[in-house]
C-alpha positions, 0 to 999 in steps of 0.5 A: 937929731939924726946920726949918719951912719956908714955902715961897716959889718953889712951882713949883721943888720938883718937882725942886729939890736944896733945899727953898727957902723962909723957916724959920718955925720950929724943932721940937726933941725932943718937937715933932719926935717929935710931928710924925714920928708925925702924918706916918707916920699920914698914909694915902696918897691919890691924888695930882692933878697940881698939886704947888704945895707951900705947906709943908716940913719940913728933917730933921736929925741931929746931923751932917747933913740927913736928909731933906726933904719938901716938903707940897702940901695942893691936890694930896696930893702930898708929896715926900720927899728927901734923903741919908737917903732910900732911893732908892726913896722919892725920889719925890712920894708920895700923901696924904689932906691932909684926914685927921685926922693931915694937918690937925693937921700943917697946923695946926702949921705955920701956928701956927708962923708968926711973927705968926700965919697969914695968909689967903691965896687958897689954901684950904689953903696 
């Protein structure tokens, strides 16, 4: 299962314990499937210094949390924790948020939105 989440205190997630924002949706079996392929064909990028993330993912097993990423699209930084995550993962990684697999990630999550997406200042939050 995956949690979706918009994130709503952007400027605590480049330390936070917890991804804090409001579950817009649950993506279960063929969603999760679909999204963990989108995210692992993501290329890297270099990442700027900003790390404001408007979006993040919750990753459970049956038992437990797995891991968390949260998504800053302004940046092309994403952050990647969690108990499942080798320690040398734990870390903001670089990514191309306008490649083909990034902008379809983006696109679901703001489909998710209850009510639809609302514009916002930020181009691509």
């Amino acid at each position: 299962m995956i949690e979706v989440v918009r994130i709503t205190d952007p400027m605590r997630h480049l330390s936070a314990r917890d991804l804090v924002g409001n579950e817009v949706a649950i993506w279960k079996a063929a969603q999760v499937s679909d999204a963990l392929m989108l995210i692992s064909a993501v290329p890297d990028s270099e990442r700027h210094r900003c790390f404001i993330p408007g979006w993040g993912i919750r990753a459970h097993s049956a038992t437990g949390l797995l891991f968390q990423i949260a998504f800053c699209f302004q940046c092309h930084g994403a952050r990647l924790w969690g108990p499942g995550v080798p320690a040398e993962l734990n870390r903001v990684h670089g990514f191309a948020p306008d490649s083909p697999p990034a902008l379809e990630l983006l696109q679901r999550f703001r489909v998710s939105t209850p009510g639809g997406w609302p514009r916002r200042l930020f181009r691509r939050s």
